[in-house]
N, C-alpha and C positions, 0 to 999 in steps of 0.2 A: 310295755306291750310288745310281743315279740311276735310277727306275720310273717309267714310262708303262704310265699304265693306260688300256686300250680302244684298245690301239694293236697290233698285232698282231706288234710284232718287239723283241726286245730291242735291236738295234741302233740307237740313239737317234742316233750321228752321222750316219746317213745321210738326215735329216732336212735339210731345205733351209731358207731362209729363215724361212718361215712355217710355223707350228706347224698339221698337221693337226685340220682341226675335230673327229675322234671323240675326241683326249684331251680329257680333261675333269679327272685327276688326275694329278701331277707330286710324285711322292715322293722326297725327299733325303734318303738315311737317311747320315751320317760321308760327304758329298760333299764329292768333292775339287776344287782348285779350277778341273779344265776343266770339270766337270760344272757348276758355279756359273755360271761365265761361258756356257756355252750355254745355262744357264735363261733368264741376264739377257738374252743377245743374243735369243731368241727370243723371249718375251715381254717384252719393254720392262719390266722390273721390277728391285729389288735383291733378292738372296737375303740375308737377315740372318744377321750370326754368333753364336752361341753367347753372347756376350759382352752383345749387344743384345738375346737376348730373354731374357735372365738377369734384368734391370732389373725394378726393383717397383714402378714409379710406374705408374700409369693410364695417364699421356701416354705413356709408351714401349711399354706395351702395347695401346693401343686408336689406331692413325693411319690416317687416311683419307687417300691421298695421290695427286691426279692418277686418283680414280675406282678406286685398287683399295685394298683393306683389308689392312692390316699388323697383323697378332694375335699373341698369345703369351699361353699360358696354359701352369700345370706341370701334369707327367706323374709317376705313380710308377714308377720301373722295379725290378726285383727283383734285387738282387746275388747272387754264387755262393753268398755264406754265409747265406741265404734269409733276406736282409733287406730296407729299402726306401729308395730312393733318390728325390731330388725331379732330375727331368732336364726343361729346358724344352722344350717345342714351339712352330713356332712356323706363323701359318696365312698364307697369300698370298693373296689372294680376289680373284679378277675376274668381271668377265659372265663369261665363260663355265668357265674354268680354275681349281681349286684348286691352288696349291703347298704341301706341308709341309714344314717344317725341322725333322730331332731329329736325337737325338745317342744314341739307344738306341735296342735292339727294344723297342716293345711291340707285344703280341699282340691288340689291338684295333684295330690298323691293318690289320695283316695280317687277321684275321677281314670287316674294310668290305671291304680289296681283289678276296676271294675270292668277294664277291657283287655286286660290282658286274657281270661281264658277267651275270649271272641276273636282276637289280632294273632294270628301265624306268622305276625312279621317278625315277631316280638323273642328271637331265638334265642338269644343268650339275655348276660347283665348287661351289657354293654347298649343291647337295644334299649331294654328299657331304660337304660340311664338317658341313653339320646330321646326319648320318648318323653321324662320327667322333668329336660331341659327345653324341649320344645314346647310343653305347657306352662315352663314358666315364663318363657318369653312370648305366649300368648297371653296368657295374665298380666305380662309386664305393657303388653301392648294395650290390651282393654285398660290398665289402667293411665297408660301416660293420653288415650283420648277423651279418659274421665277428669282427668285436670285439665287438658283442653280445654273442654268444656266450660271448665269454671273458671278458667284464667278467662277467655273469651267475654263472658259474662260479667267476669269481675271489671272485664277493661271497659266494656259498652256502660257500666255505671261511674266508672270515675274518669271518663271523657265526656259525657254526656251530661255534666253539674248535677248528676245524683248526691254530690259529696257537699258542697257548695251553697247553703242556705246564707246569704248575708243578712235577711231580716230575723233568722232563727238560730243564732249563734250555737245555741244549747244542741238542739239536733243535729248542727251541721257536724258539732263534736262529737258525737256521739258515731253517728255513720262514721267519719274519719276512723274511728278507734275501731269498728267493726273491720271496717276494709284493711286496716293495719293485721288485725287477728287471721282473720282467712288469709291477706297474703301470708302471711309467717306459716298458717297452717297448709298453703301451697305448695310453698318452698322445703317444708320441712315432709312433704309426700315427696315431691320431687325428689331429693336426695337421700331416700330408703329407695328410690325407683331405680336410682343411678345406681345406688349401692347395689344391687340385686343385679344390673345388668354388667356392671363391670366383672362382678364374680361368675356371670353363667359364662361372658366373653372369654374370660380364663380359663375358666376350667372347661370346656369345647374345644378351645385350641387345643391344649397341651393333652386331653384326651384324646384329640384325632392328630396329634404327632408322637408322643409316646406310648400309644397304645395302637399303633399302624401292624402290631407282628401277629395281633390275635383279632383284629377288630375287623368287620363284614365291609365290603364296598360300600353295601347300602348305609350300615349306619356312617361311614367314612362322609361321605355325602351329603347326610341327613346334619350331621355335624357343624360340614362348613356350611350350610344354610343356614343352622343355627349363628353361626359366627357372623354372619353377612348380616344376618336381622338385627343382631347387637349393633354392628354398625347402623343400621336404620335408625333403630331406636336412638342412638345416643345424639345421633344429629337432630333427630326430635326435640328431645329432652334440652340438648342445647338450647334448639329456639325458645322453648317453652321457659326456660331459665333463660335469658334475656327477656322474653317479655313480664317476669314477673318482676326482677330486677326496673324494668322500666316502669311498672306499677309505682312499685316502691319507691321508685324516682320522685313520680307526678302525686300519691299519696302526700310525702313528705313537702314535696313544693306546694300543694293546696295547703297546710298544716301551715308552711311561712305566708304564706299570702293572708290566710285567715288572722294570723298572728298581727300582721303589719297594717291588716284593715284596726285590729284592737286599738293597739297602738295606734293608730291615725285619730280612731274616737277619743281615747286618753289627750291625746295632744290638741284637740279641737277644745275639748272642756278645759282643760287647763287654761287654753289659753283666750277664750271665749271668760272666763271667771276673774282674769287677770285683773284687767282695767276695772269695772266693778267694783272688784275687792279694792283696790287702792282708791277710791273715791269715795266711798266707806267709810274707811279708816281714817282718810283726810277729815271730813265733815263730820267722822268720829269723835274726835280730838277734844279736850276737854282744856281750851284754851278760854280763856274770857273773851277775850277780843276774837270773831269771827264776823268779816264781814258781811257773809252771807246770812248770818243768824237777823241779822236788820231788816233783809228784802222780802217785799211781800209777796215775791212771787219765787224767794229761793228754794221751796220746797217741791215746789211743780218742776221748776228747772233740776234739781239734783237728782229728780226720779228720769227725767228725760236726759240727762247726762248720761246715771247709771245704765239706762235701756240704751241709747246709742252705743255707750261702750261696748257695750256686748253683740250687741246686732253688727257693728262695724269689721268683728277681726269675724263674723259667720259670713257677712257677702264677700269678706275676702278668699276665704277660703273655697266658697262657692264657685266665685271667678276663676280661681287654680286649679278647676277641677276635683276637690278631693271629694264631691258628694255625688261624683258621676256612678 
């Protein structure tokens, strides 16, 4: 799909040689490759593939090339089973022209596009590039106080023996395994969040230092704001990764404590069964000669042997504390 904005016709072939001066943004949303090729034949540029703005080195994402700027920075797009995916973009920047490259909707393109014919700020490509990064660092901000939130919540139930049933083993496992999932699925928002902000970080700077000879004060400006809010965010996002990191601390240490109360039971019955079982198997024995087999009261005494054996190592254990 190939958009012209400030241009008043969908009809893009009917365009001649030279690109009318009122476009100033050139959107390629899954372009095919006539739409590519009349980007390149009209502006003297290359439209990059999917493949090249994928790259994670600086040098591939940051090229000044023959005066126009070659960017890529990632995007999160939201899949049907309302999950998040890292999808790249990538930016075309000349005097006057923006071009974008993606390979998904997002809805903070569409939200720039629908105010550009209303925004007079909005003069060149370069404005709305600044305009496209400063929505995504408001998206990046709604969302790093959407896992707040949930980190928050998540920590109020497993400080609070949300997690912790000792008489209901079976559910305490169960919530355990939940809170395991959500943190993973915190940690793993988290770091599409970071990703997303280290790339606008980048590509802001090196947009408001190498493109200082055609670029406006205001967007110059508008710029290092953007860059200063990436610093915001990223000290956020820090804390927010240490405190999930600390979840997953106290998750995993309820997981050994639950483990060691198991083992405490195992070892009570075990050893509660011991003496019993060898008193048993003594008066088991299929010897002729037992003295006790004689007494008229050795069967009342063997039942009261066996019951003390066993009662004796439970007060013991009692008195040790391990049934507190």
């Amino acid at each position: 799909m190939l958009r012209l904005y400030r241009w008043p016709s969908d009809d893009w072939q009917s365009i001649g040689a030279e690109i009318p001066s009122e476009i100033i943004w050139v959107d390629l949303l899954n372009a095919t490759d006539e739409e590519k090729q009349f980007v390149e034949r009209l502006l003297g540029i290359r439209v990059p593939s999917e493949e090249s703005l994928s790259e994670i080195e600086a040098s591939s994402r940051l090229i000044l090339d023959h005066g126009t700027l070659y960017l890529s920075s990632p995007a999160v797009r939201h899949t049907e089973d309302n999950g998040a995916e890292i999808t790249p973009v990538g930016f075309v920047i000349g005097p006057h022209v923006l071009v974008t490259v993606r390979f998904a909707e997002l809805p903070i393109f569409d939200d720039v596009g629908k105010s550009i014919g209303s925004d007079d700020s909005l003069e060149n490509g370069m404005c709305v590039f600044t305009s496209l990064l400063e929505a995504m660092i408001d998206r990046g901000g709604d969302v790093l106080e959407h896992l707040g939130g949930k980190v928050d919540r998540l920590s109020r139930g497993v400080f609070k023996g949300g997690l912790v049933h000792t008489k209901r083993p079976v559910r305490s496992s169960r919530r355990m395994r939940e809170a395991l999932e959500n943190i993973g699925e915190l940690a793993d928002r988290l770091a599409k969040a970071r990703d997303v902000l280290l790339g606008v970080g980048r590509v802001a700077s090196f947009a408001g230092d190498v493109g200082s000879e055609w670029i406006t004060a205001a967007s110059k400006k508008r710029l290092e704001a953007v860059s200063k809010d990436v610093i915001s965010l990223s000290d956020y996002e820090t804390r927010l990764s240490d405190k999930i990191q600390l979840l997953l601390d106290a998750v995993l240490g309820f997981i050994n404590i639950q483990q060691n109360e198991l083992f405490k039971i195992l070892t009570v019955v075990s050893v509660v069964g011991v003496p019993p079982t060898i008193l048993v198997g003594i008066w088991g024995m299929n010897f002729k000669h037992i003295p006790e087999l004689d007494w008229s009261f050795g069967y009342p005494l063997a039942w009261l042997a066996i019951i003390a054996s066993g009662v004796l190592p439970l007060i013991w254990f009692k008195r040790r504390g391990w049934f507190d």
